[in-house]
N, CA, C and O atoms as a GROMACS GRO file, in nm:
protein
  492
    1UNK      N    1  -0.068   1.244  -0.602
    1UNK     CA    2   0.028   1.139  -0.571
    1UNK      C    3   0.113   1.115  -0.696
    1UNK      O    4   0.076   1.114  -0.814
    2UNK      N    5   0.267   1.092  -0.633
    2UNK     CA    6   0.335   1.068  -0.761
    2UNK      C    7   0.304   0.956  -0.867
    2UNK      O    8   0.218   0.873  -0.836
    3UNK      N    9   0.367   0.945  -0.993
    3UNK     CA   10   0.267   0.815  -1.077
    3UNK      C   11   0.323   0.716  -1.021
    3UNK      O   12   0.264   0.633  -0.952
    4UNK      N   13   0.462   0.720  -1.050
    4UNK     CA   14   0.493   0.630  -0.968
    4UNK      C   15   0.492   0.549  -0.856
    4UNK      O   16   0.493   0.427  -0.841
    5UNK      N   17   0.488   0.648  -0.775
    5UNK     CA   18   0.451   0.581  -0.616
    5UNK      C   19   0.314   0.536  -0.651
    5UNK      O   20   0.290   0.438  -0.581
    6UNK      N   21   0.191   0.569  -0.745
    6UNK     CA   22   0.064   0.549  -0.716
    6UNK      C   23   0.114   0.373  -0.824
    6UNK      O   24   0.095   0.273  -0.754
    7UNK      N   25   0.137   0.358  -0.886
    7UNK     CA   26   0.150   0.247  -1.002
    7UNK      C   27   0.204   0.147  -0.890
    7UNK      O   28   0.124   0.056  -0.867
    8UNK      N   29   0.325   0.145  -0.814
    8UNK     CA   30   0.395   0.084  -0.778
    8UNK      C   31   0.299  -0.001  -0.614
    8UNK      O   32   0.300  -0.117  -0.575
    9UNK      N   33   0.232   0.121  -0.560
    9UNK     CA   34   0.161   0.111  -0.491
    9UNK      C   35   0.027  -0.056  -0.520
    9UNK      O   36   0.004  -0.165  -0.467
   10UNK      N   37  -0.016   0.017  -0.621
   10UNK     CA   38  -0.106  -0.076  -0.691
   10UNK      C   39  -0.063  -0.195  -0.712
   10UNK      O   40  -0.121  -0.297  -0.675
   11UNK      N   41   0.052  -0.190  -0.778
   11UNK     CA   42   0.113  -0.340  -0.815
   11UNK      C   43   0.092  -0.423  -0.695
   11UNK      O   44   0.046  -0.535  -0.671
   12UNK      N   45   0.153  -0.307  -0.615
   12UNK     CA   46   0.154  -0.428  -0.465
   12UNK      C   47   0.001  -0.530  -0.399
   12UNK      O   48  -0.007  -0.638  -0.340
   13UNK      N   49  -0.086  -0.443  -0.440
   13UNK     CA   50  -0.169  -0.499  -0.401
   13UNK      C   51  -0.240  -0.572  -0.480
   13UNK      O   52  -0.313  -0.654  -0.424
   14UNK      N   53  -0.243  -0.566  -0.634
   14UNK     CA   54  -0.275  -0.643  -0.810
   14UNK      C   55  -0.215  -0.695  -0.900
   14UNK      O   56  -0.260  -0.751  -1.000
   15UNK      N   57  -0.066  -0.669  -0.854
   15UNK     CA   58   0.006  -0.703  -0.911
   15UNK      C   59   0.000  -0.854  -1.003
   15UNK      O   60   0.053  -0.880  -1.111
   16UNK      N   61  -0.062  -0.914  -0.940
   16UNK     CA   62  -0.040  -1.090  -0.916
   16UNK      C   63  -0.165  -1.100  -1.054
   16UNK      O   64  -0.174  -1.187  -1.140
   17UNK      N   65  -0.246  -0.984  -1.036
   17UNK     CA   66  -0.387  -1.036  -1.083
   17UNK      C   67  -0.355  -0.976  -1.275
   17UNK      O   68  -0.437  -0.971  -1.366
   18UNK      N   69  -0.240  -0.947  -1.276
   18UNK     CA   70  -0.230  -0.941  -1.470
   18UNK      C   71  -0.154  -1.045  -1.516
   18UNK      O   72  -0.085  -1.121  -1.449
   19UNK      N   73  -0.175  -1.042  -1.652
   19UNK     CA   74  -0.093  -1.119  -1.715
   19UNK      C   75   0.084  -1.131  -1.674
   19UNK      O   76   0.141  -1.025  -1.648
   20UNK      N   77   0.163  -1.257  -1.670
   20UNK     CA   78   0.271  -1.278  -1.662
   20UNK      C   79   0.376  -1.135  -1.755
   20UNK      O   80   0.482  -1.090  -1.712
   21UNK      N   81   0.325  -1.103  -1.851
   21UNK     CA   82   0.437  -1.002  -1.949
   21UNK      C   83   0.396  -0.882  -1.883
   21UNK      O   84   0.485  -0.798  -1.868
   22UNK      N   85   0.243  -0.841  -1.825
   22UNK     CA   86   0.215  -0.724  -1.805
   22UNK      C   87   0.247  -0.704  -1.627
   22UNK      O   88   0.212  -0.595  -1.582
   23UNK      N   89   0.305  -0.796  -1.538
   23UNK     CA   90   0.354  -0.822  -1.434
   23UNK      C   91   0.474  -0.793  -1.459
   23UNK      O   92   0.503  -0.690  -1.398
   24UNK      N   93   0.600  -0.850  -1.548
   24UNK     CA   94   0.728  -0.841  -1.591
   24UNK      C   95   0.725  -0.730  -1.617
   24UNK      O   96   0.800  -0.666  -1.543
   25UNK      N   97   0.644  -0.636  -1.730
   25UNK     CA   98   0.721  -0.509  -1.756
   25UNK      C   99   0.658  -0.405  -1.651
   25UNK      O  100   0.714  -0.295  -1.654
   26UNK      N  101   0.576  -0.415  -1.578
   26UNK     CA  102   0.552  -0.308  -1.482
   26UNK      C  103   0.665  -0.325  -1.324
   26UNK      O  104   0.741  -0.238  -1.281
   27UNK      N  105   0.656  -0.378  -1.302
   27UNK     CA  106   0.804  -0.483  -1.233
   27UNK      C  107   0.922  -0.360  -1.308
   27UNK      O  108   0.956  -0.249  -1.266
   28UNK      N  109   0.962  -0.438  -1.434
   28UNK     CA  110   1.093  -0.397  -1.461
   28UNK      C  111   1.069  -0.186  -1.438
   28UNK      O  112   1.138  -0.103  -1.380
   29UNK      N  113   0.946  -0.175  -1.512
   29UNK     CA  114   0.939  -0.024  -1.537
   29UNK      C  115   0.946   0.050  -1.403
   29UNK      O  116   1.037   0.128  -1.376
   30UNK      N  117   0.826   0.014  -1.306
   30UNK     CA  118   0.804   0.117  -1.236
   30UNK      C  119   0.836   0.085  -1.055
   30UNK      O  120   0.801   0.149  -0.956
   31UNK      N  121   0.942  -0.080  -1.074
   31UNK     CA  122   0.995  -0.124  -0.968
   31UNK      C  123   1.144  -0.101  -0.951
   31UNK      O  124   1.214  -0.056  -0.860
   32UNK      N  125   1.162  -0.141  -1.054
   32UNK     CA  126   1.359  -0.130  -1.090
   32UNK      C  127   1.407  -0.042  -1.187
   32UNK      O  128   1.527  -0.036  -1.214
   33UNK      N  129   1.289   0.051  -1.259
   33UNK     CA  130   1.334   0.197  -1.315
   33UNK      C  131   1.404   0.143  -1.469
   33UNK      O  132   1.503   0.175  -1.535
   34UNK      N  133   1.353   0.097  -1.477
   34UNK     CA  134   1.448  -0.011  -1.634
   34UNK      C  135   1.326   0.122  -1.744
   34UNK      O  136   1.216   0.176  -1.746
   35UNK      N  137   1.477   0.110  -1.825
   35UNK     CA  138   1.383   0.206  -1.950
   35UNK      C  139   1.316   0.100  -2.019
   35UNK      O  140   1.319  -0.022  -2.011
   36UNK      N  141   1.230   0.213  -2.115
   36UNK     CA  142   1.174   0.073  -2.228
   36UNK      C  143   1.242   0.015  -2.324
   36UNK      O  144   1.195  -0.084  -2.380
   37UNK      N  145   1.359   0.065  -2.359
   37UNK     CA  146   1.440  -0.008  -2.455
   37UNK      C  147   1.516  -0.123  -2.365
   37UNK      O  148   1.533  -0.231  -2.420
   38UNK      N  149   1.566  -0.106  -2.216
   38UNK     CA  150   1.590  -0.210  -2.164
   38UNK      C  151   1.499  -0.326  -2.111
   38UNK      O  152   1.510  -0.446  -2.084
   39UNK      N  153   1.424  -0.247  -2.110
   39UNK     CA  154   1.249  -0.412  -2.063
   39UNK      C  155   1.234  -0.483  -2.234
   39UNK      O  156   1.198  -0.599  -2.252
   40UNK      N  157   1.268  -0.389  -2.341
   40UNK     CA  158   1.236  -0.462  -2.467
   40UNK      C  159   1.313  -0.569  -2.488
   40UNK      O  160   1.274  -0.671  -2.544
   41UNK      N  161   1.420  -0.550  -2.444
   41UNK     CA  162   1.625  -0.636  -2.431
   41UNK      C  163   1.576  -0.761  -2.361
   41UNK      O  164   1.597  -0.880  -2.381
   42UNK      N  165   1.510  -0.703  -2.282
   42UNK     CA  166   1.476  -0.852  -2.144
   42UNK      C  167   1.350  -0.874  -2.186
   42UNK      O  168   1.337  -0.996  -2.194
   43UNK      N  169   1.281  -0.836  -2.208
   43UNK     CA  170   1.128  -0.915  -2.289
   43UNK      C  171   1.165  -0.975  -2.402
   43UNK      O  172   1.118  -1.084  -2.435
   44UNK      N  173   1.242  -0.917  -2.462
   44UNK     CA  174   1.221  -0.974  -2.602
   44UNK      C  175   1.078  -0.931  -2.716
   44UNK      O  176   1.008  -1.008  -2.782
   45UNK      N  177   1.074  -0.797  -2.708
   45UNK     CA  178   0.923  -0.746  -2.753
   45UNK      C  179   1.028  -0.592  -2.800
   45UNK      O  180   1.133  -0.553  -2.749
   46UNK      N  181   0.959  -0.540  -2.901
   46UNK     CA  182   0.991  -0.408  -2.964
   46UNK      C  183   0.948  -0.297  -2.799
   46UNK      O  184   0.867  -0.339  -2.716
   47UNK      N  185   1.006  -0.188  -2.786
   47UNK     CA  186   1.006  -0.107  -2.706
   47UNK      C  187   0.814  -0.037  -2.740
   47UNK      O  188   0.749  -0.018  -2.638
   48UNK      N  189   0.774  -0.019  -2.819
   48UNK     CA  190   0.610   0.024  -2.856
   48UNK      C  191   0.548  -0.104  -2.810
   48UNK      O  192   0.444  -0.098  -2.746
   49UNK      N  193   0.600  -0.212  -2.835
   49UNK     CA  194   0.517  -0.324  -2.720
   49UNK      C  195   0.530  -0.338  -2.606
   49UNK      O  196   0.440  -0.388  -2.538
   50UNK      N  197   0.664  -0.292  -2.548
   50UNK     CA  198   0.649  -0.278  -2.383
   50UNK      C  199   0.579  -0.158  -2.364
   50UNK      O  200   0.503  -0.154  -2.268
   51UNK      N  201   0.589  -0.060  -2.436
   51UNK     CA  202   0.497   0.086  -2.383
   51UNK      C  203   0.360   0.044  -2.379
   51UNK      O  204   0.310   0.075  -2.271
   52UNK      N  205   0.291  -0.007  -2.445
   52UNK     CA  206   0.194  -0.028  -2.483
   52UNK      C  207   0.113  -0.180  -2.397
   52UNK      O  208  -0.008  -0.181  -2.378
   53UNK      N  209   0.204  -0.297  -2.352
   53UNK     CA  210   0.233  -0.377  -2.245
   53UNK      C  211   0.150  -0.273  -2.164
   53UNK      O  212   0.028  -0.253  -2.168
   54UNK      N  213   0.269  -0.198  -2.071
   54UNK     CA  214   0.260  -0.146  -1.959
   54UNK      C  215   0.097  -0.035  -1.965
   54UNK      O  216   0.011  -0.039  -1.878
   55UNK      N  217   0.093   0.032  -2.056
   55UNK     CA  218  -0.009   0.123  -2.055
   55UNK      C  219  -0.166  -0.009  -2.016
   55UNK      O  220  -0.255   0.028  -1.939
   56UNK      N  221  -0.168  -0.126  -2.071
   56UNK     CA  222  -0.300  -0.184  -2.068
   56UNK      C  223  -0.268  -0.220  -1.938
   56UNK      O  224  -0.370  -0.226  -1.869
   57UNK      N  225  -0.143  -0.252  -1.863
   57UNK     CA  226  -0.170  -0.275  -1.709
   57UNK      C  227  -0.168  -0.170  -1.631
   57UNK      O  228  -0.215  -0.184  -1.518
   58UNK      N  229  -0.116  -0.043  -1.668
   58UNK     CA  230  -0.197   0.066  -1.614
   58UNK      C  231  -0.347   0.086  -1.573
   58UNK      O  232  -0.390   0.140  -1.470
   59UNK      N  233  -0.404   0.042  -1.656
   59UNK     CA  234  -0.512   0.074  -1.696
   59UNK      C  235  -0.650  -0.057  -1.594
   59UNK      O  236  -0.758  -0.037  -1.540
   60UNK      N  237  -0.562  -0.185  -1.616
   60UNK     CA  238  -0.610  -0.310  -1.580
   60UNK      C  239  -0.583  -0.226  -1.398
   60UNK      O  240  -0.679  -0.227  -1.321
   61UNK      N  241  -0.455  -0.164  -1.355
   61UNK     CA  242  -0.422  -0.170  -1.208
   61UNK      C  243  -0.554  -0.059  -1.149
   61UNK      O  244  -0.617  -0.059  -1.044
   62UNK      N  245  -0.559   0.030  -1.268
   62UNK     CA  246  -0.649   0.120  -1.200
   62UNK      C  247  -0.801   0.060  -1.191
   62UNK      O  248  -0.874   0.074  -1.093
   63UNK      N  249  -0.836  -0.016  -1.320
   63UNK     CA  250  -0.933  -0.035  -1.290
   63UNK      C  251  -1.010  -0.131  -1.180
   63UNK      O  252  -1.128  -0.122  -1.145
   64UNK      N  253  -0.880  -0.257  -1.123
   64UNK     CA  254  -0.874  -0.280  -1.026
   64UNK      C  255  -0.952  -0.255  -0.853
   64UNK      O  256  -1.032  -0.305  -0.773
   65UNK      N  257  -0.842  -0.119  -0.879
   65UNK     CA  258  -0.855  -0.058  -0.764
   65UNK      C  259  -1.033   0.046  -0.794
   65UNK      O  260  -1.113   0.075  -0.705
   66UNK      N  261  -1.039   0.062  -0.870
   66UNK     CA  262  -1.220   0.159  -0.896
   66UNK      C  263  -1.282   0.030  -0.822
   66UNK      O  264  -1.314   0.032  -0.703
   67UNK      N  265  -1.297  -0.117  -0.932
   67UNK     CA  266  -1.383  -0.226  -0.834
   67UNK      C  267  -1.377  -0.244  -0.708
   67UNK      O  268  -1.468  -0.238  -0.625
   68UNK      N  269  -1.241  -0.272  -0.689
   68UNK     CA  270  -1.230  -0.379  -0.572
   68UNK      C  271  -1.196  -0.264  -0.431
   68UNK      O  272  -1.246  -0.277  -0.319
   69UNK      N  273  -1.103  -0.157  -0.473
   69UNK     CA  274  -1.118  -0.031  -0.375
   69UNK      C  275  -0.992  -0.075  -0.222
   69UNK      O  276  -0.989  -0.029  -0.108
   70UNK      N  277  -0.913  -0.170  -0.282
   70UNK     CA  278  -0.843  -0.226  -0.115
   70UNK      C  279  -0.731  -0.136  -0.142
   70UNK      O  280  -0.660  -0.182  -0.053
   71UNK      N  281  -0.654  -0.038  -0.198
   71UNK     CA  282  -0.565   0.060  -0.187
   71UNK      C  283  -0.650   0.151  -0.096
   71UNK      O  284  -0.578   0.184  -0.002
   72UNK      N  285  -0.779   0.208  -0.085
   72UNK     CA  286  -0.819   0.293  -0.046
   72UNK      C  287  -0.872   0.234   0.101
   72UNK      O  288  -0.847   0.291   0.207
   73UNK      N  289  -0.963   0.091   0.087
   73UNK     CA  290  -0.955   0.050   0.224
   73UNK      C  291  -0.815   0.054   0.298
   73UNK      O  292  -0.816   0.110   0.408
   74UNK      N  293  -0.727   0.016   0.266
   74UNK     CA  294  -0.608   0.011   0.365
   74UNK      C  295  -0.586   0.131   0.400
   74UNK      O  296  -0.582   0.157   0.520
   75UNK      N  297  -0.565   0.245   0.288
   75UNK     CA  298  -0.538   0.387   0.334
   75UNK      C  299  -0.633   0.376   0.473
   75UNK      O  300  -0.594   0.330   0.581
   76UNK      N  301  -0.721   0.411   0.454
   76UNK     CA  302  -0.838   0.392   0.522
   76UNK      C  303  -0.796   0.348   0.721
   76UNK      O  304  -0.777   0.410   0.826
   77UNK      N  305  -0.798   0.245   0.685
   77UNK     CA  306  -0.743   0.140   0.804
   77UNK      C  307  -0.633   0.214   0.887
   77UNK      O  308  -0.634   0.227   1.009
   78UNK      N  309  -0.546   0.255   0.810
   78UNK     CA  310  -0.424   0.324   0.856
   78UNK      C  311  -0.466   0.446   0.905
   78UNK      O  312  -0.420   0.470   1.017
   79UNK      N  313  -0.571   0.571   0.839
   79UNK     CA  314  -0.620   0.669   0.931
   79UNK      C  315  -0.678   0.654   1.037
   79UNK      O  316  -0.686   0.740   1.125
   80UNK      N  317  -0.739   0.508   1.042
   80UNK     CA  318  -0.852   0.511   1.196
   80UNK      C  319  -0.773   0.494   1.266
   80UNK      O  320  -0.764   0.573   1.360
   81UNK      N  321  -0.673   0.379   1.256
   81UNK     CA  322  -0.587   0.340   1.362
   81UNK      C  323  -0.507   0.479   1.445
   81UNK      O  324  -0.507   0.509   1.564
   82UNK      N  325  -0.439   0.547   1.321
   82UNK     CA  326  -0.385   0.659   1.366
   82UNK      C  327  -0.465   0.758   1.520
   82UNK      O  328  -0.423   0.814   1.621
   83UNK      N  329  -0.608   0.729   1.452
   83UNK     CA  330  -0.695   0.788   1.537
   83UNK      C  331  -0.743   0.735   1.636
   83UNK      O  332  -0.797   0.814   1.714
   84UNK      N  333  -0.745   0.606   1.670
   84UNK     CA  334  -0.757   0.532   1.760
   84UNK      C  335  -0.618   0.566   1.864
   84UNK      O  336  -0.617   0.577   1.986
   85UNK      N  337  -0.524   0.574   1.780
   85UNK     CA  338  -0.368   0.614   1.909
   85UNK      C  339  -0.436   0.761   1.965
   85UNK      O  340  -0.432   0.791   2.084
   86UNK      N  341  -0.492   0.837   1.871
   86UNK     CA  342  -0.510   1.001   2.010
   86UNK      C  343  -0.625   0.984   2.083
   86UNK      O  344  -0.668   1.059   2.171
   87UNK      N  345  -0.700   0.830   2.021
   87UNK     CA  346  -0.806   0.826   2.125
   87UNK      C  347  -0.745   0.753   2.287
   87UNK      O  348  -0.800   0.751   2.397
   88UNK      N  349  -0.648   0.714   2.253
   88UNK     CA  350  -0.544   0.609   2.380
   88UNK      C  351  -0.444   0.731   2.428
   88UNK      O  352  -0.398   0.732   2.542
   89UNK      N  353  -0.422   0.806   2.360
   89UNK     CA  354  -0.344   0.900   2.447
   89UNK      C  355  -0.424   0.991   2.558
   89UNK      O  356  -0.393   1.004   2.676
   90UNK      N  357  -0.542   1.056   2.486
   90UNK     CA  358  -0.629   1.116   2.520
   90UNK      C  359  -0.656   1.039   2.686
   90UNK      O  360  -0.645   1.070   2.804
   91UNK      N  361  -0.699   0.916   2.595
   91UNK     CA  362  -0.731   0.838   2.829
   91UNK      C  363  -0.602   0.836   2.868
   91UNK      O  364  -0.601   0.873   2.986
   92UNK      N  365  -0.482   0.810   2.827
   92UNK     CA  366  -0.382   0.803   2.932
   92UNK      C  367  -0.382   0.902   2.974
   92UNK      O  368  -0.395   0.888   3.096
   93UNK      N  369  -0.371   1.069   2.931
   93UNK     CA  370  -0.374   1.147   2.975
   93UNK      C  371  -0.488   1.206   3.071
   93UNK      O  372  -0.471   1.300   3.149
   94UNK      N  373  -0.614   1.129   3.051
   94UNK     CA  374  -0.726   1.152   3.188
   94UNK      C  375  -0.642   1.069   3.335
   94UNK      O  376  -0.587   0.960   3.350
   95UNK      N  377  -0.667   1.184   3.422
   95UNK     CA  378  -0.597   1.167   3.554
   95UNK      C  379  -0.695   1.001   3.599
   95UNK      O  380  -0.658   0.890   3.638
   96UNK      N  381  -0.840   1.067   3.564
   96UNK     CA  382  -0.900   0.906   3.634
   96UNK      C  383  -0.849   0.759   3.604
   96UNK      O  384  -0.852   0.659   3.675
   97UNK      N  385  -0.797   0.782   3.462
   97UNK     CA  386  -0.806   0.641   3.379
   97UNK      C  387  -0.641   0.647   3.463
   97UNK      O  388  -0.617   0.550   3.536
   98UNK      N  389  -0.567   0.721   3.457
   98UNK     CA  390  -0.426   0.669   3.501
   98UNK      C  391  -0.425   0.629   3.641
   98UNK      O  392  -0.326   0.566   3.679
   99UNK      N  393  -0.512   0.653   3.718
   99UNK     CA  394  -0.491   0.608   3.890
   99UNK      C  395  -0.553   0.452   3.883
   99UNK      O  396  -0.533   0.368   3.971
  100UNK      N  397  -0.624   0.431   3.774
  100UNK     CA  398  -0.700   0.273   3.757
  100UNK      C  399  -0.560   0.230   3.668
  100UNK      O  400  -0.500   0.268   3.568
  101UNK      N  401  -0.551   0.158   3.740
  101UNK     CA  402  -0.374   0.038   3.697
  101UNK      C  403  -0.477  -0.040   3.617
  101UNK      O  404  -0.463  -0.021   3.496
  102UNK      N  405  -0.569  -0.114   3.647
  102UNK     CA  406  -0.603  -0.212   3.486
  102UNK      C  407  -0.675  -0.137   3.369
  102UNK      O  408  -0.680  -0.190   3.258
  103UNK      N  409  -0.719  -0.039   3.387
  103UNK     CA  410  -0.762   0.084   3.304
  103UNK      C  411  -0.616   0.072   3.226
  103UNK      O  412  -0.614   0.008   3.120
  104UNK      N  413  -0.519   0.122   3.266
  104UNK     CA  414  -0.449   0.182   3.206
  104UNK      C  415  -0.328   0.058   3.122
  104UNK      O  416  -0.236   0.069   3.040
  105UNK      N  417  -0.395  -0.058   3.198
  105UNK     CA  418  -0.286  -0.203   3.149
  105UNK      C  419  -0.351  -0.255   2.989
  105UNK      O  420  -0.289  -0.291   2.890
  106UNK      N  421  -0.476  -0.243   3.008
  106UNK     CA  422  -0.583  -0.231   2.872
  106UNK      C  423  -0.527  -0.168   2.782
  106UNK      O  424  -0.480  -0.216   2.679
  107UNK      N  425  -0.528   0.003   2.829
  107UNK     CA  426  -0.513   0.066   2.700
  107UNK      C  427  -0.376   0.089   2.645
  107UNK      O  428  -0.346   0.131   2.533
  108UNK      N  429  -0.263   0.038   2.790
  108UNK     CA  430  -0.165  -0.022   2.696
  108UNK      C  431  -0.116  -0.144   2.572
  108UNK      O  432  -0.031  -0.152   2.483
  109UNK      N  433  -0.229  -0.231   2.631
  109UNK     CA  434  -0.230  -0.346   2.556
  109UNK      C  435  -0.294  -0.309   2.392
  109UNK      O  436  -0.264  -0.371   2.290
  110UNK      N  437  -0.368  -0.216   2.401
  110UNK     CA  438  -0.482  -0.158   2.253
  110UNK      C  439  -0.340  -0.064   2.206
  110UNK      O  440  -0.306  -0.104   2.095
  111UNK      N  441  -0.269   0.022   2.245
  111UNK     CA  442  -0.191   0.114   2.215
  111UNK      C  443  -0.087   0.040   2.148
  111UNK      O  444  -0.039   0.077   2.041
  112UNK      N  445  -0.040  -0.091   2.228
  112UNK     CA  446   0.084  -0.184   2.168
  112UNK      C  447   0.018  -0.277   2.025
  112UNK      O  448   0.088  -0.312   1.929
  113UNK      N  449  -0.092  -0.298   2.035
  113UNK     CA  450  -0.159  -0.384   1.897
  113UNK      C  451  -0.184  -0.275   1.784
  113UNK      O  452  -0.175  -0.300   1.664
  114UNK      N  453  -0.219  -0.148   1.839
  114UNK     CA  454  -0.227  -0.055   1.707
  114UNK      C  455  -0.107  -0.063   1.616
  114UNK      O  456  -0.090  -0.112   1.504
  115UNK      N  457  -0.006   0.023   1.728
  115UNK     CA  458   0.114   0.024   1.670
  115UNK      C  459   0.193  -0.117   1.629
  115UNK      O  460   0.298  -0.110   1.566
  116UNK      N  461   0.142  -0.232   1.664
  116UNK     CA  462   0.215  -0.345   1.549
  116UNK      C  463   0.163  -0.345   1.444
  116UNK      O  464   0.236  -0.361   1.346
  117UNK      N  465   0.017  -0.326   1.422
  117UNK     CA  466  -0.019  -0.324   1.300
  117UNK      C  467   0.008  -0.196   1.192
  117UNK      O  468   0.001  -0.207   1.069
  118UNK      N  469   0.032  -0.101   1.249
  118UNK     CA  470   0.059   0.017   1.182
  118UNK      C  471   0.233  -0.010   1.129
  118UNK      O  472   0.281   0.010   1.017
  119UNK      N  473   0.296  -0.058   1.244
  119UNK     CA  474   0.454  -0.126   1.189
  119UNK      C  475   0.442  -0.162   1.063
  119UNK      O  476   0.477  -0.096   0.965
  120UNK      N  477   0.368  -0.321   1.062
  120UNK     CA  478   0.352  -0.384   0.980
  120UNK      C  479   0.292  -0.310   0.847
  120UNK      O  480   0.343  -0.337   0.738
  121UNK      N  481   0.221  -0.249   0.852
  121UNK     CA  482   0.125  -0.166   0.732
  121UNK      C  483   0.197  -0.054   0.648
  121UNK      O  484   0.151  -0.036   0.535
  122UNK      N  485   0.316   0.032   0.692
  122UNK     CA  486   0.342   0.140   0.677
  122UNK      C  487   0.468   0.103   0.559
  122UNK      O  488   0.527   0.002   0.596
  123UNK      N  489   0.520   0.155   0.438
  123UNK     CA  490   0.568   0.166   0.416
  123UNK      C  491   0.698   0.246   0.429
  123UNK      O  492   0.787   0.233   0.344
   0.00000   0.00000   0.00000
């Protein structure tokens, strides 16, 4: 996975849980692409202190995610569901389940809640 996408990823879900400066420069760095001489301009910190900033919330995001593991639960969430839709296609496509009208009003109703939550979830 790219670093980026993986950093940015993280933030989203830990973001909240670092320090205010180490929130600001991972934000500026790996949200809005700001170099380090421009996060130094807007911090107000030498550019080796925003590098160095950002590297301990690197470090804080990953270790995060080793404890607490909810980047990987969600991944997670998002494969079953996926798999739950070919388990709903699968019965629509059984001839029995389609001649049963509330059979098939059910697994429209499970098919329409997957896919809101997968809406909602997906970047």
């Amino acid at each position: 996975m790219d670093k980026f996408f993986e950093i940015g990823y993280l933030f989203d879900f830990y973001g909240n849980l670092l320090s205010k400066k180490q929130y600001d420069a991972v934000e500026l760095y790996y949200i809005h692409d700001l170099s380090l001489g421009e996060i130094s301009e807007q911090l107000d910190i030498s550019r080796q202190g925003v590098y160095d900033i950002i590297k301990r919330a690197e470090k804080k995001l990953y270790s995060f995610e080793e404890k607490l593991g909810l980047v990987k639960k969600f991944n997670n969430s998002i494969v079953n569901m996926e798999e739950i839709l070919k388990y709903i296609n699968n019965l629509k496509n059984n001839q029995n389940v389609y001649n049963d009208k509330n059979s098939m009003v059910q697994i429209k109703g499970i098919e329409k809640l997957v896919l809101d939550i997968l809406k909602t979830t997906r970047r």
